[in-house]
C-alpha positions in Angstrom: -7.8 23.7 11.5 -7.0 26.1 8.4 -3.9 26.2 6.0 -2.9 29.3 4.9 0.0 30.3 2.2 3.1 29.5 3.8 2.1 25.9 4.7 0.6 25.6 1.3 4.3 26.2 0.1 5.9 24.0 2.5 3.6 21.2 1.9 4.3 21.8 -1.9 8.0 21.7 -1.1 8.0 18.8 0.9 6.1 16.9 -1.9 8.6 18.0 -4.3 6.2 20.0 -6.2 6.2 22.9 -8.1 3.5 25.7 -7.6 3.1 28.9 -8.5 2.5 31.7 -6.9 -1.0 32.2 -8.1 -2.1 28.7 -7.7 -1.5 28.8 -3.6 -4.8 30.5 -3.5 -6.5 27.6 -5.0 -4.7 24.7 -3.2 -5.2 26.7 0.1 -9.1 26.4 -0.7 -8.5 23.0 -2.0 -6.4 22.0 1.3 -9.1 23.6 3.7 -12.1 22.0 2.2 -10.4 18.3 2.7 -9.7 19.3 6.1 -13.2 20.1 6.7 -14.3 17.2 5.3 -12.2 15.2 8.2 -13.1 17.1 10.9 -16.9 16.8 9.6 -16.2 12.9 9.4 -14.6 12.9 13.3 -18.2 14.0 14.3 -19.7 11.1 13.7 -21.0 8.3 15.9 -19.1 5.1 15.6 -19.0 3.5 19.0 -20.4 -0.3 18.4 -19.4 -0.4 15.2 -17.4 -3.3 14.0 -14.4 -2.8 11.2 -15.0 -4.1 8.1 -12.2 -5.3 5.5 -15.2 -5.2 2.7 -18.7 -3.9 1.6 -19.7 -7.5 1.1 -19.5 -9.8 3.8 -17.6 -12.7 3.2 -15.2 -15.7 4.2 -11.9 -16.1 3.8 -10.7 -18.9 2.5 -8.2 -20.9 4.4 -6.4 -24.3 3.2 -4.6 -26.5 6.0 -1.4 -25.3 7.3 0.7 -28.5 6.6 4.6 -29.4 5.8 4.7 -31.3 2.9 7.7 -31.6 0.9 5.8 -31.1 -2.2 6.1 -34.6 -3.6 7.0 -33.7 -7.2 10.7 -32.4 -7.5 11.2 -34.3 -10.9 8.6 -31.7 -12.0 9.9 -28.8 -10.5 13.4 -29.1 -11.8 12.5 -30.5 -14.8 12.8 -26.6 -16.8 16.1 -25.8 -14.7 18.9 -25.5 -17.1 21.0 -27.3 -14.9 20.1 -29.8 -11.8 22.6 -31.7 -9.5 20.3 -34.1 -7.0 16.6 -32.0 -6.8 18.7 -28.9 -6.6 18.7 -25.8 -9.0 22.8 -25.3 -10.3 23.4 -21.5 -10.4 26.5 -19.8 -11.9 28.6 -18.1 -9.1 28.0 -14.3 -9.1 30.3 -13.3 -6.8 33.9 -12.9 -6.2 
């Protein structure tokens, strides 16, 4: 797969960016040489290979999934400027 000038433009246009007329040249070169690159990369052998989410192998960490109701809304109201039973107090914002 190649790109040549007129897709160079459109691509540019799409993007919403400016190019002139002598840099379509040099992106088209630019443009072809990534695409190379990905067809280069398609040739190689994966099958059997597992997906990795890191260079590292690791662990996630997990904590229980468990309902709790926190156990502390005296401390989590406590900044609010204004509380009425546990609950934050809001200003109305609309009409």
């Amino acid at each position: 797969m190649s790109v040549d000038a007129d897709t160079v433009r459109r691509i540019a246009h799409l993007a919403r960016i400016a190019v002139a007329d002598g840099e379509v040249a040099h992106l088209q070169g630019e443009l072809n040489a990534i695409l190379a690159f990905v067809e280069h990369l398609s040739e190689v052998d994966v099958e059997g290979v597992e997906p990795m989410t890191s260079v590292t192998p690791m662990e996630m960490k997990k904590r229980s999934d468990a309902v709790t109701e926190g156990g502390i809304p005296d401390d989590i109201v406590r900044n609010a400027p204004a509380t009425e039973d546990h609950f934050f107090v809001v200003p109305k914002v609309v009409e």
